[in-house]
C-alpha positions as YAML, in Angstrom:
chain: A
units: angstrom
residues:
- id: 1
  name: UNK
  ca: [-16.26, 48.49, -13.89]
- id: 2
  name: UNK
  ca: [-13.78, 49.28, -10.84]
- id: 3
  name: UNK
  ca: [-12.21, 45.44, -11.37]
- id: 4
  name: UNK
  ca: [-10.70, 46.23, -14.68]
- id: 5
  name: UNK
  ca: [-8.89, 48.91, -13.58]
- id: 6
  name: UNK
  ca: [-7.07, 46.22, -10.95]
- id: 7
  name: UNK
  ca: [-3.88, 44.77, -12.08]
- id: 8
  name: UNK
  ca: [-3.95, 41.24, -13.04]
- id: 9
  name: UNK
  ca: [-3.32, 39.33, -10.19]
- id: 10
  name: UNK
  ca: [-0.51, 36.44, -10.99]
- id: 11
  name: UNK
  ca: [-1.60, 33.16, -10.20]
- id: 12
  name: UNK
  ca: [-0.12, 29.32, -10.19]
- id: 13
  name: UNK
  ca: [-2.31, 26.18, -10.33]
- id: 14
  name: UNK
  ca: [-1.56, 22.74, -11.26]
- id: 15
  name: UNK
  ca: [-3.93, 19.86, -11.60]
- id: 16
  name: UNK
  ca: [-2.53, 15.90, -12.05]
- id: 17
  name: UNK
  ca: [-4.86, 12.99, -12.64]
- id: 18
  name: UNK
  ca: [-3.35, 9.72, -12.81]
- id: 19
  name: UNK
  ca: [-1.97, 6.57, -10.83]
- id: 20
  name: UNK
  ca: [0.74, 6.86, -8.33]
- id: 21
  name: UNK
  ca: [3.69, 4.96, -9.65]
- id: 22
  name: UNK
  ca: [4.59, 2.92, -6.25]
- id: 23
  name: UNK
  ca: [4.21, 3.97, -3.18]
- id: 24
  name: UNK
  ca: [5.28, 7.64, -1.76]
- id: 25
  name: UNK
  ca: [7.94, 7.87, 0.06]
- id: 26
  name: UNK
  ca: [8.51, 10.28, 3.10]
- id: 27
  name: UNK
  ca: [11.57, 12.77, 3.34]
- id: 28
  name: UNK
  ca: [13.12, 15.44, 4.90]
- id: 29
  name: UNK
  ca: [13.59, 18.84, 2.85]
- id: 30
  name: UNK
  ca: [16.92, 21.18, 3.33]
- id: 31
  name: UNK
  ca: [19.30, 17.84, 3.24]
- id: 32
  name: UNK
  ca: [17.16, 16.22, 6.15]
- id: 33
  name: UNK
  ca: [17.01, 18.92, 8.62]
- id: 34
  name: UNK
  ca: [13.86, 20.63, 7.42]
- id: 35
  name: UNK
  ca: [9.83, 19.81, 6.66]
- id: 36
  name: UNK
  ca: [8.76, 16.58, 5.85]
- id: 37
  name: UNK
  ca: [7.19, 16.20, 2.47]
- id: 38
  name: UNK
  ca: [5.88, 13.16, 0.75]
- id: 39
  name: UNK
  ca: [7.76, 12.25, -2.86]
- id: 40
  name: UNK
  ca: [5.42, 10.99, -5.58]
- id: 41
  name: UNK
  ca: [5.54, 10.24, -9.17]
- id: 42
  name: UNK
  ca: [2.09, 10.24, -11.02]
- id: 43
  name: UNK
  ca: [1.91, 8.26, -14.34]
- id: 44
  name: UNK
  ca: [-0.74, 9.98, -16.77]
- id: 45
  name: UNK
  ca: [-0.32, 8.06, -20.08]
- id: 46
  name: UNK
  ca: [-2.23, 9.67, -22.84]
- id: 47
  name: UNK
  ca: [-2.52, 10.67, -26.65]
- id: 48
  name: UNK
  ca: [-0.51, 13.54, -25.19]
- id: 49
  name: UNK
  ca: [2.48, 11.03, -24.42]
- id: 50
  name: UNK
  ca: [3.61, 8.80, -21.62]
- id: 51
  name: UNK
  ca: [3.69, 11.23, -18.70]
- id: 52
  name: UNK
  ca: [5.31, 11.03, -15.63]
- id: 53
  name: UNK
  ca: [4.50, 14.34, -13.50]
- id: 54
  name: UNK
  ca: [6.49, 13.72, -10.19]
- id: 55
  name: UNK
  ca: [5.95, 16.16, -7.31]
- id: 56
  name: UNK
  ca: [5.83, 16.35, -3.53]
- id: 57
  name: UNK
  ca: [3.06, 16.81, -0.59]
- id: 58
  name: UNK
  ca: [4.11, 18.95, 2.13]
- id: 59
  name: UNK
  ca: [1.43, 17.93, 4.09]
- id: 60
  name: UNK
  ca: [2.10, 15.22, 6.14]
- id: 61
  name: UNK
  ca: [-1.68, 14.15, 7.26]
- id: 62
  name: UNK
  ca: [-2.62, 14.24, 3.48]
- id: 63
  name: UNK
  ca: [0.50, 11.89, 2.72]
- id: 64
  name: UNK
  ca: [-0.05, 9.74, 5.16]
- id: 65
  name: UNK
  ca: [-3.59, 9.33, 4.22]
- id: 66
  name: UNK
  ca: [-2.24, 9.10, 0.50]
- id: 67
  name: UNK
  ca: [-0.19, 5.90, 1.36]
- id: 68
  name: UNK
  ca: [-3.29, 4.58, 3.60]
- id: 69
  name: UNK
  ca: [-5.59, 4.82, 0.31]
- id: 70
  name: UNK
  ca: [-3.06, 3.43, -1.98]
- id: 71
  name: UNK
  ca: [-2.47, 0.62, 0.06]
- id: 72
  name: UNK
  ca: [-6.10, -0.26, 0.10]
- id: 73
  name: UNK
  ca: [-6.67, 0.75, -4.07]
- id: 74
  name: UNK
  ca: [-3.11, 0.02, -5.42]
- id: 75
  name: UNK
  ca: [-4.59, 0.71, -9.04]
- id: 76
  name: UNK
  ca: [-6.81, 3.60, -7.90]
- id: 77
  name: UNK
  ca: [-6.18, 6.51, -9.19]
- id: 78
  name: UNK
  ca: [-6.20, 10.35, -7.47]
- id: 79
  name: UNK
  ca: [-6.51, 13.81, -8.38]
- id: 80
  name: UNK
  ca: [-3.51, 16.03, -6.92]
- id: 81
  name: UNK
  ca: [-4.31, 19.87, -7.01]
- id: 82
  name: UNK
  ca: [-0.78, 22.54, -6.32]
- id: 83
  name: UNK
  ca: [1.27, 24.69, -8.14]
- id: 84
  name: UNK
  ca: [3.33, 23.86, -11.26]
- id: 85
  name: UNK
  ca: [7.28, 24.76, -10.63]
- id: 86
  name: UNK
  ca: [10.57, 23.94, -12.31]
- id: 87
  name: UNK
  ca: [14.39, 23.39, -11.94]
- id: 88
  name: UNK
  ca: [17.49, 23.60, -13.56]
- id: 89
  name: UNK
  ca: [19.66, 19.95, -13.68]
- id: 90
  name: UNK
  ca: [22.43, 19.46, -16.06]
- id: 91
  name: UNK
  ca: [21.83, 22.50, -18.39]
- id: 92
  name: UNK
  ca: [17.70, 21.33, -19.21]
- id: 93
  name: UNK
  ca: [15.02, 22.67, -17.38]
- id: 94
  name: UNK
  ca: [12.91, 20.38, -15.95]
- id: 95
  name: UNK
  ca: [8.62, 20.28, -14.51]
- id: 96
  name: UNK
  ca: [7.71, 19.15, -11.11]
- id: 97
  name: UNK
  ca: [4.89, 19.99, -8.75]
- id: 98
  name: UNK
  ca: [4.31, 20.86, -5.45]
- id: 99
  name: UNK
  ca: [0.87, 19.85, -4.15]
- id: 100
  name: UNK
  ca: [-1.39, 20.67, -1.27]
- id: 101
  name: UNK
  ca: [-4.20, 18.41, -1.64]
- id: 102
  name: UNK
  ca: [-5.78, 14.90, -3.32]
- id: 103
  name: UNK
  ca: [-8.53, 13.13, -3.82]
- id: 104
  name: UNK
  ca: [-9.51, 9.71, -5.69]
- id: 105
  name: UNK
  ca: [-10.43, 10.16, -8.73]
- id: 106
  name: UNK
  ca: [-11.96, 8.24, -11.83]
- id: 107
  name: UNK
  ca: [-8.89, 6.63, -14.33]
- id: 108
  name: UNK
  ca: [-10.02, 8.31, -17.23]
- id: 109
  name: UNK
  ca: [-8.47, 11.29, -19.82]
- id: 110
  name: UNK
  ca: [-5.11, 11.14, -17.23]
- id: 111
  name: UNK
  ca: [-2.91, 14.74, -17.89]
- id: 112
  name: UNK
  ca: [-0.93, 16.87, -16.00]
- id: 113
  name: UNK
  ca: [-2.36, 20.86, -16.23]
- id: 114
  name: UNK
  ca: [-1.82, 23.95, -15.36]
- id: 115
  name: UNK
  ca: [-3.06, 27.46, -15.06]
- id: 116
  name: UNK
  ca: [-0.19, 30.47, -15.17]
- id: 117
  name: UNK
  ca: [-0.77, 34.12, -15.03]
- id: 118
  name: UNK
  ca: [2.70, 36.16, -14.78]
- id: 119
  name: UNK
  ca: [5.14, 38.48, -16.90]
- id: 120
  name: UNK
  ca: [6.50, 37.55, -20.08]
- id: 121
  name: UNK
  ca: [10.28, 38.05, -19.29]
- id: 122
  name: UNK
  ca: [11.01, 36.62, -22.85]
- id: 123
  name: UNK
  ca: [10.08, 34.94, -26.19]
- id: 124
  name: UNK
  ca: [12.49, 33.30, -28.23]
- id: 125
  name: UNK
  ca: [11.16, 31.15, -31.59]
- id: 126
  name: UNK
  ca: [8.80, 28.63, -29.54]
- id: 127
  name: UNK
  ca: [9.94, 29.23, -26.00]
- id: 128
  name: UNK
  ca: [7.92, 31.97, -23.46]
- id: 129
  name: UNK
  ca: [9.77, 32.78, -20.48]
- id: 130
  name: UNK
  ca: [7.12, 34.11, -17.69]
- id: 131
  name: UNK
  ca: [7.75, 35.72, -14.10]
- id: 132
  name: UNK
  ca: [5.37, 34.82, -11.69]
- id: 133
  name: UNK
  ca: [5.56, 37.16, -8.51]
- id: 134
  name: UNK
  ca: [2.43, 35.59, -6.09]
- id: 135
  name: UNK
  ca: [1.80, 37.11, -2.49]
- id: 136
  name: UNK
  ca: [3.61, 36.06, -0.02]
- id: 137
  name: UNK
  ca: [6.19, 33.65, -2.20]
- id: 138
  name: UNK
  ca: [9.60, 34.36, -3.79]
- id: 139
  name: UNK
  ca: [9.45, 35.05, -7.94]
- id: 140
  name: UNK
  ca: [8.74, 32.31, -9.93]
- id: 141
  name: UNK
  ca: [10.98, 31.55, -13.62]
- id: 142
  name: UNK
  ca: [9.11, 29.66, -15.49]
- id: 143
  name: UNK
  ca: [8.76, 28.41, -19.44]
- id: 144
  name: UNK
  ca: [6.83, 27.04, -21.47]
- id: 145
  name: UNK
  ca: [6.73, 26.19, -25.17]
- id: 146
  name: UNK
  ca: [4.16, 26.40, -28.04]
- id: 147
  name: UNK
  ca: [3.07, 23.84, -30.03]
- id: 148
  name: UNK
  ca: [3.84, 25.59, -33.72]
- id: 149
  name: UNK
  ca: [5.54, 27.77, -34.64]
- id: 150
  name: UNK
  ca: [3.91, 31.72, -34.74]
- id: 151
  name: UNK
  ca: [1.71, 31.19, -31.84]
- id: 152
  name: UNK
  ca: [4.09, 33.30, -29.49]
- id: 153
  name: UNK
  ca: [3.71, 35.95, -31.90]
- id: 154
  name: UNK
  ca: [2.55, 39.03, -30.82]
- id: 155
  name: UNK
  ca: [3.63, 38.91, -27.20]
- id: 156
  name: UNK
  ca: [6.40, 41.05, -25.83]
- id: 157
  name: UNK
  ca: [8.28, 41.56, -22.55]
- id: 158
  name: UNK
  ca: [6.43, 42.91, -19.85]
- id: 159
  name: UNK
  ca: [2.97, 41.56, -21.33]
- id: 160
  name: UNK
  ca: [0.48, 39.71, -18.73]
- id: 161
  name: UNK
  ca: [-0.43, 37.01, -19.84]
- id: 162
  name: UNK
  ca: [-2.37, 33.57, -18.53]
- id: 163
  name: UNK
  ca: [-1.22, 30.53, -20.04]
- id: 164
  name: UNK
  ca: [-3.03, 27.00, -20.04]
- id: 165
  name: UNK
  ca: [-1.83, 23.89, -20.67]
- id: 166
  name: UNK
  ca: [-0.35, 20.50, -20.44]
- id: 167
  name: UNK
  ca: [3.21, 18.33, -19.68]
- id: 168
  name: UNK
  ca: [3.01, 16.53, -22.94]
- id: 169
  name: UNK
  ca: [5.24, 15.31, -26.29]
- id: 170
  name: UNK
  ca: [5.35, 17.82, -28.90]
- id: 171
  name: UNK
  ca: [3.58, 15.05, -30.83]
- id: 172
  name: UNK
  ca: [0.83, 13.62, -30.17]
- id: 173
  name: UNK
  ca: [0.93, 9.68, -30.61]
- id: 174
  name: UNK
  ca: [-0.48, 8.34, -33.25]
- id: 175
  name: UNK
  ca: [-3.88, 5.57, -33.31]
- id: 176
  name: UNK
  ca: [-1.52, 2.79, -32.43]
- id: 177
  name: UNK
  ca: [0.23, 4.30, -29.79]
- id: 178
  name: UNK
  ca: [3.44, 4.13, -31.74]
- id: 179
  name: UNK
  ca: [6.74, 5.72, -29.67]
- id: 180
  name: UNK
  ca: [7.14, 9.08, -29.71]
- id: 181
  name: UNK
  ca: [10.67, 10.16, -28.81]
- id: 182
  name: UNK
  ca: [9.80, 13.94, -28.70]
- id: 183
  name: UNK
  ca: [10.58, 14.89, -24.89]
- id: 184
  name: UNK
  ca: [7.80, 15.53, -22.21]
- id: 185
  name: UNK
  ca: [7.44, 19.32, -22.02]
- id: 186
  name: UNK
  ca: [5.22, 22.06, -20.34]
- id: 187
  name: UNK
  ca: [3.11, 23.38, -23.67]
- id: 188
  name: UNK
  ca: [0.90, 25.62, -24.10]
- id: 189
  name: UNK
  ca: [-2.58, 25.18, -25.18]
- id: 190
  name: UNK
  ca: [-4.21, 28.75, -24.76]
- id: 191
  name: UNK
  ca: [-2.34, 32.14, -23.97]
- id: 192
  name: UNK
  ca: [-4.33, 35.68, -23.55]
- id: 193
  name: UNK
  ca: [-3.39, 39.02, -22.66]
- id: 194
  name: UNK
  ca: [-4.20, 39.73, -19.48]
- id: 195
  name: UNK
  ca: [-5.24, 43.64, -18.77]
- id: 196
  name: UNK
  ca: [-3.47, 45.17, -16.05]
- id: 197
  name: UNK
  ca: [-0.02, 44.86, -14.87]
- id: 198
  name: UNK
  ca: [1.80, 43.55, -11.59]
- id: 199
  name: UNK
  ca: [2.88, 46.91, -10.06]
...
């Protein structure tokens, strides 16, 4: 078949369901001189943890139409479909999202998900550190962690891989939602080798 002869095609898609925390609040990007976007923190409290995924709309009708619906369903929840990205702050790396579209959405099984297909750049005892180089948008550094130890094994620089999975606590909490101090991470839940490679 001509497709598997294609190289794997990297790819970026996050999926939130939850409650807005508040309402969102409208800024400026590049210091206040540049696009508007639309700041928003989603809570998505689960066995997988108590999960904030906070992110931003860079569209301003689907903000604005974001604040009309919350103001009318304050407890409603949404579904907010973008990409999953990260930053550096203080020596930890740390999950946000940038998201291009909503829609209300049942409150039930609230998570934070994504879909990744890029380069492994790096594995180091739970940690896989991916390149994702998408059409038309500067590399991405990303990384994500397994949930036990071995899983990573196997998988060496340069492999393609897609990775699926969830901001979540290393632990999941137990029947009586007891606290769980592990920290809110991006883990992985599936990873497969991908044929084909990015040149």
């Amino acid at each position: 078949d001509a497709m598997s002869n294609q190289p794997a095609k990297h790819f970026n898609k996050a999926t939130v369901w939850g409650r807005v925390d508040g309402v969102p609040t409208r800024k400026l990007s590049n210091e206040g001189k540049g696009k508007p976007f639309w700041r928003i923190k989603v809570i998505c409290p689960s066995h997988r943890g108590n999960v904030y995924a906070y992110g931003r709309i860079w569209d301003e009708e689907k903000g604005k139409a974001l604040v009309e619906y919350l103001k009318k369903n304050p407890s409603g929840c949404v579904k907010l479909v973008g990409f999953f990205n990260q930053y550096d702050k203080d020596g930890s790396r740390l999950s946000n999202f940038s998201w291009y579209g909503w829609q209300p959405h049942a409150c039930e099984d609230p998570r934070a998900a994504f879909v990744l297909v890029g380069r492994v750049e790096g594995v180091q005892d739970d940690t896989l550190a991916l390149v994702l180089e998408r059409e038309g948008s500067d590399p991405e550094d990303l990384e994500v962690y397994a949930l036990s130890a071995g899983a990573l094994k196997g998988f060496t620089d340069g492999d393609v891989v897609e990775v699926k999975g969830y901001l979540r606590s290393k632990e999941p909490e137990g029947e009586f939602r007891e606290t769980n101090n592990s920290p809110i991470r991006p883990y992985i839940e599936q990873i497969n080798l991908r044929e084909g490679d990015l040149k």
